[in-house]
N, C-alpha and C positions, 0 to 999 in steps of 0.2 A: 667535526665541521671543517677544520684547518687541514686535517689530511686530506679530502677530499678537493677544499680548495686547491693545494698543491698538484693532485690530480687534472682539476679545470684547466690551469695553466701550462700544465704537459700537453692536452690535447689542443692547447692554444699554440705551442711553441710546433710541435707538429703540422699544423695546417699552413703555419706560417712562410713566407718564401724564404731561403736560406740568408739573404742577401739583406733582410731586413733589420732593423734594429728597432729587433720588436721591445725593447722595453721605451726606447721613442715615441714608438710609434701608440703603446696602450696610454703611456704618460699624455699625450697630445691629446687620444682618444676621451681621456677620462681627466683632463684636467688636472695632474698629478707630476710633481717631483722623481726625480729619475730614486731617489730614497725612497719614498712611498710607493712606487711600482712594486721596489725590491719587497720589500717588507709585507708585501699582497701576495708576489709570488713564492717569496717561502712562506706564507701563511703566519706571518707574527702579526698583520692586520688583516680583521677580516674585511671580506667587500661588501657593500651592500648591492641590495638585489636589483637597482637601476643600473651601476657600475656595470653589474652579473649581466641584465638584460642586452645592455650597449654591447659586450663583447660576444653574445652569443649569436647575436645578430651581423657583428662586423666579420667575424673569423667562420661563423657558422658552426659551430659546435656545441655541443648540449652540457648542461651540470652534469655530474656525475647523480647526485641524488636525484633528479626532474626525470619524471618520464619522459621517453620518448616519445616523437609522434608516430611512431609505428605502432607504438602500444597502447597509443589511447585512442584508439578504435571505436567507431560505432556502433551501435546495438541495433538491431531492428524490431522494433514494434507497429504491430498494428494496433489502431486508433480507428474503427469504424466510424466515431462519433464525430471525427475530425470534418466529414465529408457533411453529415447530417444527421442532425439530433433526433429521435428518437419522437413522433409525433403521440403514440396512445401508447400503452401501456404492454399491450402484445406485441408493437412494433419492438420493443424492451426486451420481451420474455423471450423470442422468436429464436434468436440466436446464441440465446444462454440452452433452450432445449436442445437447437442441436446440437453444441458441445455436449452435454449431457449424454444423448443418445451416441456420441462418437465410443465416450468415455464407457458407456454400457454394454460396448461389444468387447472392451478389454476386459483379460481375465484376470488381472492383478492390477489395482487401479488404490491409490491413498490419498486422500485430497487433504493437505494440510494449510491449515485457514489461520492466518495472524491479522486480529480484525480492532477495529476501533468500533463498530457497530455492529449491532448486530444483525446475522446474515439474514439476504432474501427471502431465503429459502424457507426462513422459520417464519418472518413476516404474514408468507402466503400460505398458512395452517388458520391465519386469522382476519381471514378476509377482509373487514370491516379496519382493520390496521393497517394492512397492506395498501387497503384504498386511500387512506391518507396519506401512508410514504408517496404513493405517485402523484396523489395531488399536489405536497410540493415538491417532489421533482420537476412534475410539471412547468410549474409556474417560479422555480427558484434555481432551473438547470436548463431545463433542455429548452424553455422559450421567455430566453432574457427581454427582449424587446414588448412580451406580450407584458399589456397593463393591468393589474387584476381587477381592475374597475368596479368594486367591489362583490365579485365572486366568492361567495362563503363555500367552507367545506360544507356538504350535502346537498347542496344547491345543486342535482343532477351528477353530482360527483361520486355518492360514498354507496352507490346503490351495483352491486359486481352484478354484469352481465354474465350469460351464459357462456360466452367465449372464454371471458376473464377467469371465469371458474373450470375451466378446461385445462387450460394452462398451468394456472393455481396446482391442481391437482396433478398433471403429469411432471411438473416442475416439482414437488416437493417427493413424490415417491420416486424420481431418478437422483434425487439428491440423498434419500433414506434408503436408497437402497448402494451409494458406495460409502468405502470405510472411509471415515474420516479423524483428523486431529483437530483441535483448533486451540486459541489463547486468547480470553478476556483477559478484561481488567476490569473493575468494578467502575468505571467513567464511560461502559460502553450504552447504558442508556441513554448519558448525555444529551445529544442530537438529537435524541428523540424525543425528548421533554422538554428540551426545549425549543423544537418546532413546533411543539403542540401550547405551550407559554405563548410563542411569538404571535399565531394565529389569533390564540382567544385574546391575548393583549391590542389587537389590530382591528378587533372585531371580524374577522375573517369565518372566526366558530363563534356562534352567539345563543345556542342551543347547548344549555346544563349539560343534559341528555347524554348529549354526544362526548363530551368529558368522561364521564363516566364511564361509557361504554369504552374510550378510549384506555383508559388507565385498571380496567378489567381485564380486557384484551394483554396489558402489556405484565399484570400479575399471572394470568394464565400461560400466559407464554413463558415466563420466568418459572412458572410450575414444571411445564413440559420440558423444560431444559433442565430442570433437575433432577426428574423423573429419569431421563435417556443418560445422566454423567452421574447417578447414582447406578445404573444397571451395567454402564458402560458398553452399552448397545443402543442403535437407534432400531425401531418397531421391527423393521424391515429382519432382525436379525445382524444387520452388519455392525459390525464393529466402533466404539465411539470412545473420544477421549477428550476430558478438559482440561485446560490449565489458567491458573492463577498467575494474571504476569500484575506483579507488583509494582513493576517500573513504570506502567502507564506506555506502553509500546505504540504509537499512534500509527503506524500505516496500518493499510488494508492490502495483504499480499495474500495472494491463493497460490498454492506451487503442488501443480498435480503433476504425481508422480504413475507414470504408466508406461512405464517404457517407453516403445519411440514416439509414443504421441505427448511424454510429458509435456507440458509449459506453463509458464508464472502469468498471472495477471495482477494488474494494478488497477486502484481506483487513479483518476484521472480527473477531475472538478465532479465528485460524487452522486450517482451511484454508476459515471459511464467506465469503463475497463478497458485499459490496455493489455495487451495480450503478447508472448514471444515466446519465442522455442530456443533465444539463444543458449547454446551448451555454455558458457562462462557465466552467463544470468542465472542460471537452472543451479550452477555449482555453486555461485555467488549466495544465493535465496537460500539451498539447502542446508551450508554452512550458517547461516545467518540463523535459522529458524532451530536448529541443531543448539545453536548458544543458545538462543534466546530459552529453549526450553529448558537447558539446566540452571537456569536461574527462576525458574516459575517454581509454582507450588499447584502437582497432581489432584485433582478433584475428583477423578471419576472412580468409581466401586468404592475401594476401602477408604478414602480419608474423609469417612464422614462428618468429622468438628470440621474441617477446613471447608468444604462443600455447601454445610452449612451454615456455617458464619457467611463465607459469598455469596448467597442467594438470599441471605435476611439480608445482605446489604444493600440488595438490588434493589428488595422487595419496598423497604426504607427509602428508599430515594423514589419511589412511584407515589 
């Protein structure tokens, strides 16, 4: 810390006009005994970071350890959602297809997924599930102002049109058909239980029934997910891998890797996505997601006690 300071005040004395009597002048500046200046500039007291501020601002010159502002740069993301939310559930899908379809003319395409929930994609295998995610997206995301004026789930909600089931369908086999990575963690049911708690506590669900069906759907789906990181393939043939992150890693990053079309997406007040191609973001993610998995515990094919035990944990918490 004190050599560096000593550096500060070389690019202090530097800038400084020859003429000056700059230990006067920082003394004045800072409130300080022409001894206590001294005692700063050779670094046997250190400054504090208001002192640090005052001179970087009088003399114009930067700490030695503080980034620059060259260096702390911008990133650009697109934020579709920014402009306007998302009115029906295709408006949603519309534009996750066409990256998909982008992604499905490349020949070498690895989507690695570091998720707090669990993904869309598998949602929409079970329709009747799916249609509650969007019910509260609906009403808990993309239309804050609207009043649910007591709107239950099934109330013309949970019943998938023909569109919806189009979608459904072309969205889950462009997603089974690329290779992917990803990393739970056994809290990734979370959110899901307990928007399905918040509903029937609110009388929002007021139909047994539909509990039931709901919390089948979510053992089914924990089935099929062990099925494709036991085989370590998803249906389609392509390639699949799980991992155990024990840390409880809470973002939701996706960093497809595809050559020049790679780019990271982020959730953004959930399920909408920010999206970017920056090359330092891309190296930032890869690196990141690269740690993160030597620290997880492998699921898929051979480590079936670990595999196991994760998926009774799931299935326990359902």
């Amino acid at each position: 810390m004190q050599d560096h300071q000593i550096e500060f005040f070389k690019l202090i004395k530097d800038k400084a006009l020859p003429e000056v009597d700059l230990v006067s002048r920082i003394g004045s500046l800072l409130n300080l005994e022409r001894s206590a200046v001294y005692n700063r500039i050779n670094g046997k007291t250190r400054i504090s970071v208001d002192d640090m501020m005052v001179l970087i601002q009088t003399f114009d010159v930067e700490y030695p350890l503080l980034p620059s502002q060259e260096k702390m740069e911008s990133i650009p993301i697109t934020f579709g959602s920014l402009n306007q939310q998302p009115r029906t559930s295709i408006e949603f899908l519309i534009p996750i297809l066409g990256q998909l379809q982008i992604l499905g003319l490349e020949k070498k395409v690895l989507i690695r997924y570091v998720t707090a929930e669990v993904l869309l994609f598998y949602f929409i295998h079970f329709p009747f599930l799916a249609k509650f995610k969007f019910f509260v997206w609906k009403f808990f995301t993309w239309n804050r102002e609207t009043q649910l004026q007591g709107t239950r789930f099934f109330d013309n909600h949970a019943q998938v049109s023909p569109d919806e089931n189009f979608y459904f369908e072309v969205l889950r086999t462009g997603y089974d058909n690329l290779p992917s990575s990803e990393i739970w963690h056994t809290n990734i049911l979370d959110n899901t239980l307990n928007q399905i708690r918040y509903l029937k506590d609110t009388g929002l669900i007021k139909d047994a029934s539909i509990l039931v069906r709901l919390y089948k759907e979510l053992h089914d789906l924990l089935d099929m997910m062990e099925s494709r990181t036991a085989a370590g393939r998803k249906p389609t043939g392509a390639p699949y891998q799980l991992f155990h992150n024990e840390a409880t890693h809470t973002n939701n990053i996706i960093l497809v890797e595809a050559g020049y079309q790679s780019v990271v997406y982020f959730t953004f007040d959930n399920p909408n996505l920010c999206r970017s191609t920056d090359e330092r973001l891309l190296t930032y993610t890869r690196d990141a997601i690269d740690n993160l998995e030597r620290h997880c515990i492998p699921l898929s094919v051979t480590s079936e006690k670990a595999r196991n035990s994760f998926f009774s944990t799931l299935h326990d918490k359902v």
